[in-house]
C-alpha positions, -999 to 999 in steps of 0.1 A, spaced: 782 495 274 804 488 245 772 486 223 760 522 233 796 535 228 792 519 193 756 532 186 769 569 195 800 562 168 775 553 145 755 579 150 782 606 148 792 596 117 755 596 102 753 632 114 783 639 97 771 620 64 741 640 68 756 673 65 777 662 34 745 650 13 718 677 25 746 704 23 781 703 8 771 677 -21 749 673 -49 728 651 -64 748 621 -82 784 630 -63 804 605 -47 808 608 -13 849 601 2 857 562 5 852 545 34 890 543 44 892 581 44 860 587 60 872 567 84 907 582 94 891 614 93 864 603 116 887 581 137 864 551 135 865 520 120 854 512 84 828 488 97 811 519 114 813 540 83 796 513 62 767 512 92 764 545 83 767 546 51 736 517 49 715 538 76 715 567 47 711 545 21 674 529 40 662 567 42 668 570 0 698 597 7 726 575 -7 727 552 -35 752 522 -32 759 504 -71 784 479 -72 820 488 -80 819 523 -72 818 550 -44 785 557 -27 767 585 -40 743 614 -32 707 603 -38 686 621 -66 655 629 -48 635 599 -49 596 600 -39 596 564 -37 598 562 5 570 585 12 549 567 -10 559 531 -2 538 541 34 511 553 16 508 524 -1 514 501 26 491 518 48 463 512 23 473 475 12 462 472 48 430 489 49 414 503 15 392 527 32 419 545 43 414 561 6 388 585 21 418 593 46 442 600 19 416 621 -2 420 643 33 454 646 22 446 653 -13 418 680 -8 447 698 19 474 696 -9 458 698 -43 430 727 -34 464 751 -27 480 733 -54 452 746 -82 452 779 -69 489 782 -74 486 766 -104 466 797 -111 488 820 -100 523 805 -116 515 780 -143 535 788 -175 528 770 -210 544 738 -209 518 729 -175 494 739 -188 502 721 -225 504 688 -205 472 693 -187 457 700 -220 472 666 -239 463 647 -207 427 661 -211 430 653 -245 440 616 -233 411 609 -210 388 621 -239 399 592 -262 394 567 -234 357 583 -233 350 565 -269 367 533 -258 369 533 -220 394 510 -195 399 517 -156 443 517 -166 434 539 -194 412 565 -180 436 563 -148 466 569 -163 454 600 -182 443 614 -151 474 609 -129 495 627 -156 471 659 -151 472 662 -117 512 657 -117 511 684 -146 492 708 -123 518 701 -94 543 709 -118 523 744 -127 519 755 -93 560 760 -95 563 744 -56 585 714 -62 577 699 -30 539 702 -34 551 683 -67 573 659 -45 544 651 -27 522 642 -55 542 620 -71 549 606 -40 514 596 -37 513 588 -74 507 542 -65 483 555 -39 460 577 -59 460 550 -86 439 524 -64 419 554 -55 410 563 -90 402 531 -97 380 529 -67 362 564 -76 356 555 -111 339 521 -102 315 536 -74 310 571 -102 300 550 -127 277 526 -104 260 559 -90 251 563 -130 279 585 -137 306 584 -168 336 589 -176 326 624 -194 313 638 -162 351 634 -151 366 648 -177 341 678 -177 358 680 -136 393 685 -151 378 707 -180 370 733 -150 397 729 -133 419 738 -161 398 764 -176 401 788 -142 436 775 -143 441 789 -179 416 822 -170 444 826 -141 416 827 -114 426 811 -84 397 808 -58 380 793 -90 405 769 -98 408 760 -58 369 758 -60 370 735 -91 393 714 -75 376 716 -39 345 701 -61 362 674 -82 376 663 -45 341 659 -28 328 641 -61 358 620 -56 344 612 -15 312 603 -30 321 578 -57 347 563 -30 318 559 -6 299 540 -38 325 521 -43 327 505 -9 292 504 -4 288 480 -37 319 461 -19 299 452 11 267 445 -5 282 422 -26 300 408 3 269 403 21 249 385 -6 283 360 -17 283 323 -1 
């Protein structure tokens, strides 16, 4: 019994911590210290600092050492710690996530369409530009990181921060499945050209400020995507099947 009175305490006062970070306080702001938090509560300071740690394990508070809690910056780093977890675990679940991707990023380029302004679509264009050196000279890391920064720049055009979020969010994620997708394109005879020329359409419908043909662009780079993943695990188990 006097555990369950304690959980409610507890409780009561992450409700009330709650309302000060979503709603009262911004990003970086100390909240009140724990000894006034917890004569205005009427609890103990032990049941404040429960709280306090319950907020900080959902990335809403930040705790440094020799200062006041504070207000969390937003922080994709939770959302795509499962992703990433959930893969480590089973890699196939890429072709699951690339659900995800086609639901998000098909809306995303038509926005994109719709809303980008010139700095987007300028960092679209120099990470276009990026994946076109790696062309002459090509590594998985290189290639990869060129094409996460233009698919974070088209979240950025489409003006929906947490579309954005979201992307970046799954930013760890997408990197194993790029890497995955470029192994099976490029064992199905493909290269890394034929990618770029994907983003090249996706971009030009972005910049022609079409947006079923940027969501179609995008709808098509997706499905290349599910085909070069399938490669890829494909070569996995055959060479599975033939090692000692």
């Amino acid at each position: 019994m006097v555990t369950t009175a304690r959980t409610t305490r507890t409780e009561d006062v992450v409700r009330h911590l709650e309302n000060l970070v979503l709603g009262e306080l911004e990003p970086g702001s100390e909240l009140p210290s724990e000894t006034d938090l917890a004569g205005q509560l009427g609890v103990s300071r032990l049941t404040v600092r429960e709280a306090v740690k319950a907020l900080q394990a959902r990335g809403l508070i930040e705790i440094s050492r020799g200062r006041r809690p504070s207000v969390a910056y937003p922080n994709a780093r939770p959302v795509g710690d499962f992703f990433a977890a959930m893969i480590r675990r089973d890699p196939r679940q890429l072709l699951d996530l690339l659900e995800v991707r086609r639901a998000l990023e098909v809306h995303i380029a038509s926005l994109a369409a719709l809303q980008a302004g010139r700095a987007p679509v300028a960092a679209m264009e120099l990470a276009l530009d990026a994946m076109r050196r790696t062309a002459r000279d090509p590594t998985p890391d290189a290639v990869n990181a060129a094409d996460v920064r233009f698919h974070e720049a088209l979240a950025a055009a489409s003006g929906n921060q947490l579309l954005a979020f979201l992307i970046e969010a799954m930013e760890p994620s997408l990197h194993a499945s790029r890497l995955q997708s470029l192994r099976g394109h490029l064992a199905r005879g493909g290269t890394v050209d034929d990618v770029i020329a994907q983003h090249e359409r996706i971009l030009a419908r972005v910049r022609a400020r079409d947006p079923k043909g940027a969501a179609a662009a995008m709808r098509e780079h997706l499905s290349q995507t599910a085909r070069d993943l399938r490669a890829a695990f494909a070569l996995a188990d055959t060479v599975d099947a033939v090692s000692p």
